[in-house]
N, C-alpha and C positions, 0 to 999 in steps of 0.2 A: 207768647202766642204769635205766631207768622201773620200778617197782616200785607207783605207787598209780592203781589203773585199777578202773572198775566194773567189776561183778560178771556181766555181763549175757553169756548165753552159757556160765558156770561150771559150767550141770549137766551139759553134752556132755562136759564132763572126769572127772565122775564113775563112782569106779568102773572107767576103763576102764587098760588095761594100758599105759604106754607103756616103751616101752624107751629107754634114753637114751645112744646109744652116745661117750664125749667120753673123750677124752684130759688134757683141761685141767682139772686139780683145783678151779679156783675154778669154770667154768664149767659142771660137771657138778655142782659142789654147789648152785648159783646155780639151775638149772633144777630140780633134783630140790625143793627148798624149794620153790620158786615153784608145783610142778605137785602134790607131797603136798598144798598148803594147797590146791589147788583140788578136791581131794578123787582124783585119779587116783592109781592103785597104780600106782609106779613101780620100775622095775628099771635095774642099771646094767651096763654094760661101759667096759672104757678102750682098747678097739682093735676092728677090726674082725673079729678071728678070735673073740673072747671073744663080741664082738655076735651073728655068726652062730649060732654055738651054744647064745645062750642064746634067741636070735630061733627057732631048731629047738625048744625044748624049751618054752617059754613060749606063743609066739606069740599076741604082744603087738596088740593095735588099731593101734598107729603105732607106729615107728620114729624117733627123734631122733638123727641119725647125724650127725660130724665128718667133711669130709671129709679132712682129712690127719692120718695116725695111723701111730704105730708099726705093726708085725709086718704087719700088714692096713690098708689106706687104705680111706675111706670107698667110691670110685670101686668096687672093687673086691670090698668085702663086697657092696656094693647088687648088684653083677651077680649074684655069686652070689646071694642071697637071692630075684633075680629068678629064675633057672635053675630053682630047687628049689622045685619043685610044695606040699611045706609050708610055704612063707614066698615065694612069687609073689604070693598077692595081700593084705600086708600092707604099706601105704604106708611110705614114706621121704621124711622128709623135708629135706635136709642145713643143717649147720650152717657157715659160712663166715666169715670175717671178712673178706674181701678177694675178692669175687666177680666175676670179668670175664667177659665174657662167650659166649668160651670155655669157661671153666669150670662156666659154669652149663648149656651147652647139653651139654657131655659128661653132667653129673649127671643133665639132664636123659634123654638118650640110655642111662643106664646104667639107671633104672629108676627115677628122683627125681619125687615128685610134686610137689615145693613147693622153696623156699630160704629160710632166716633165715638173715640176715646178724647180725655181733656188730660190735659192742655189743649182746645182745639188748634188745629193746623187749618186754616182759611180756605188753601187750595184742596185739601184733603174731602173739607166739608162741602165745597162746589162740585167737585171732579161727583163723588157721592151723587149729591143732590143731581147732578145731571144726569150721571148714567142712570140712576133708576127711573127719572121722569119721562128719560130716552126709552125705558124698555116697558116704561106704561101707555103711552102713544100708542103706539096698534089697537090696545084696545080699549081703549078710552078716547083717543080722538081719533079713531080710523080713516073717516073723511080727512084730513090732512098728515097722513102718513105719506103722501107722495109727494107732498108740498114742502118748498126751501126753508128750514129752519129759521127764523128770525135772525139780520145779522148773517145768515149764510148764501152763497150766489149759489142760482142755479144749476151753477156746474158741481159745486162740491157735494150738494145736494143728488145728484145724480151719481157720482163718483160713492159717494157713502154708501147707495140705495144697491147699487150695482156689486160691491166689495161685499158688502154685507149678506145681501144674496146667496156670495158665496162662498164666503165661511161658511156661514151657516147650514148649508146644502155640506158641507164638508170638516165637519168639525171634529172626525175622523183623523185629518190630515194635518200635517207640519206646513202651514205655508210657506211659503217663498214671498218675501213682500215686495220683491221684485218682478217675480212672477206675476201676480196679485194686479199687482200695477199695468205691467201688459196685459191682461187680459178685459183690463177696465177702459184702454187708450191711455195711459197716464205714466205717471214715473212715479218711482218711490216717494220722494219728497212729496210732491201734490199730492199722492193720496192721505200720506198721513196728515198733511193741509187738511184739507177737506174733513177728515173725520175727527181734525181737531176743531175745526170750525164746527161741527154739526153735531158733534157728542163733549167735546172737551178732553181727548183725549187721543191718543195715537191709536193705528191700529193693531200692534201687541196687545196694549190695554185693556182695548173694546174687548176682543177676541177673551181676554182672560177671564174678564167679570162673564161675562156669556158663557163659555166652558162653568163657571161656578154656578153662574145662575139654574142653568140647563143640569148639572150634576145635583145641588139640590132639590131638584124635580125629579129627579131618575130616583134618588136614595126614596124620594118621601112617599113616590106614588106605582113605584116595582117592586116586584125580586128579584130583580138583576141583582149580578156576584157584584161586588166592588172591581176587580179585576176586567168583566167584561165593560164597566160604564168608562174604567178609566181608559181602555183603547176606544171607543166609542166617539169619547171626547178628546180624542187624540195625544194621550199618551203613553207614555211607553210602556209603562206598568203603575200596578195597581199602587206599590210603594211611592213614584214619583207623586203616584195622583194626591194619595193617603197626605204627602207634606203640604202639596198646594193647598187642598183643600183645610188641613189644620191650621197654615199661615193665614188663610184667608178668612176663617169661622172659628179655629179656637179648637175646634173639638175633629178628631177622625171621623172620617164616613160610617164607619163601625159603628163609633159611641152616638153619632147623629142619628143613624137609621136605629137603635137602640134606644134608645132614650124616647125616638118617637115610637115607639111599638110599646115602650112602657109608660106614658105619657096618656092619662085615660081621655076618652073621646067627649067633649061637652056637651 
C-alpha cells in the first residue's frame, strides 16, 4: 500500500465527516489512520446494517463502503441509503478488491458514485475523496461555493472558479491549457497550481472526471445517441468516448444505459 504522497488537495479532507463502512480489520484501521491524519473526522461501521444507521444519525459528507459484508452487503446498504430521502444524497463510494466489471456496474446501478479497488493506493483514495466532495459543494454548501478553499489563497480560488466556468460552459471543446490560462490572467503552471491547491488535482484531471461525471448523467437521464454525448463532451467520437468511459466505470455507455433500462425501478 502507497502511503507517502504530497499533500496537495489535503484541505478538501478537512473537517469533513466520512464514514468508513469495512469489515476488514486491517483495512478499516489502514484507512481511518490515513484519513484522521489528513485531518477528516472519521466514523466506523463493520457491516452494512451498523453503516446504515449510523449514515441515519451522522450524515456524514462521504460514504466509504465494502462491498461484501456480513449481516448487510455493501450492494445492498447503498440502495437502501439511496431510498431514504436522509442519506439519498450523501455519496458512496465502494471499496473492492477484485472488481469486474459486472460488479462495478451493479455498484454503479445501486447508487455508487466512484470505486477503489485494494490494495488501497493513499493518493488514489484522496484525489477520489476530494473530487467528489468538490463536486458536492454547490449544492450542499452553496453559500461557500465562492469562498477560498481551506488551505487555498484567494487567488487560486478565483483562478479555479474562473477556469472552471469554462470548461464547463465548453465541454464541447479541446482546450488549450495555455489558452485557458490566458484567458484567466495566469500561465499554465499557476493554473494547474491553483486547481491543485483547490481540487487536488490538475486541470486535465478536473476536466476528465467532469466529462465522466456529466456523461453518466446524459446516458442515465436522455436518449441521446452515444455518438452525439460523446462530441458533446468533447470527443472525437463515440469509440474514443466508449474506452474512456469503460477505463473509468468498467462497463460501455451501451451496457450502462442498458442495464439501467433493465435494472427495475424501487
Amino acid at each position: 500500500m502507497t502511503t507517502n504522497h504530497p499533500l496537495l488537495g489535503s484541505h478538501e479532507l478537512h473537517d469533513r465527516h466520512i464514514l468508513i463502512v469495512e469489515d476488514a480489520d486491517v483495512d478499516r484501521m489502514l484507512l481511518e489512520a490515513y484519513l484522521r491524519q489528513k485531518g477528516a473526522i472519521v466514523h466506523l461501521a463493520t457491516n452494512g446494517l451498523e453503516g446504515i444507521r449510523k449514515a441515519q444519525t451522522i450524515r456524514p459528507d462521504m460514504i466509504l463502503m465494502d462491498v461484501r459484508m456480513p449481516v448487510c452487503d455493501g450492494l445492498s446498504a447503498c440502495r437502501q441509503l439511496q431510498a431514504d430521502a436522509r442519506t439519498s444524497d450523501i455519496p458512496v463510494i465502494f471499496l473492492s478488491g477484485a472488481v469486474m466489471p459486472d460488479e462495478r456496474l451493479e455498484g454503479l446501478l445501486a447508487g455508487a458514485v466512484d470505486y477503489v479497488t485494494k490494495p488501497f493506493n493513499f493518493e488514489e483514495v484522496r484525489i477520489r475523496l476530494s473530487m467528489h466532495l468538490r463536486a458536492r459543494r454547490p449544492a450542499a454548501a452553496a453559500p461557500e461555493a465562492s469562498e477560498p478553499a481551506p488551505g487555498a489563497s484567494n487567488l487560486d480560488s478565483i483562478l479555479f472558479q474562473s477556469a472552471r466556468q469554462h470548461l464547463l460552459r465548453n465541454l464541447a471543446e479541446t482546450p488549450n491549457l495555455e489558452c485557458l490560462a490566458r484567458l484567466v490572467s495566469t500561465n499554465p503552471k499557476r493554473l494547474n497550481e491553483a486547481f491543485k491547491h483547490c481540487v487536488g488535482a490538475t486541470v486535465f484531471t478536473y476536466l476528465r472526471e467532469e466529462r465522466m461525471r456529466q456523461a453518466r448523467a446524459l446516458l442515465s437521464d436522455t436518449t441521446r445517441e452515444v455518438q452525439t454525448i460523446a462530441l458533446e463532451l468533447g470527443f472525437t467520437s463515440g469509440a474514443n468516448f466508449a474506452t474512456a468511459f469503460k477505463e473509468r466505470f468498467g462497463v460501455t455507455p451501451l451496457q450502462f444505459r442498458q442495464n439501467r433500462a433493465d435494472c427495475p425501478a424501487d
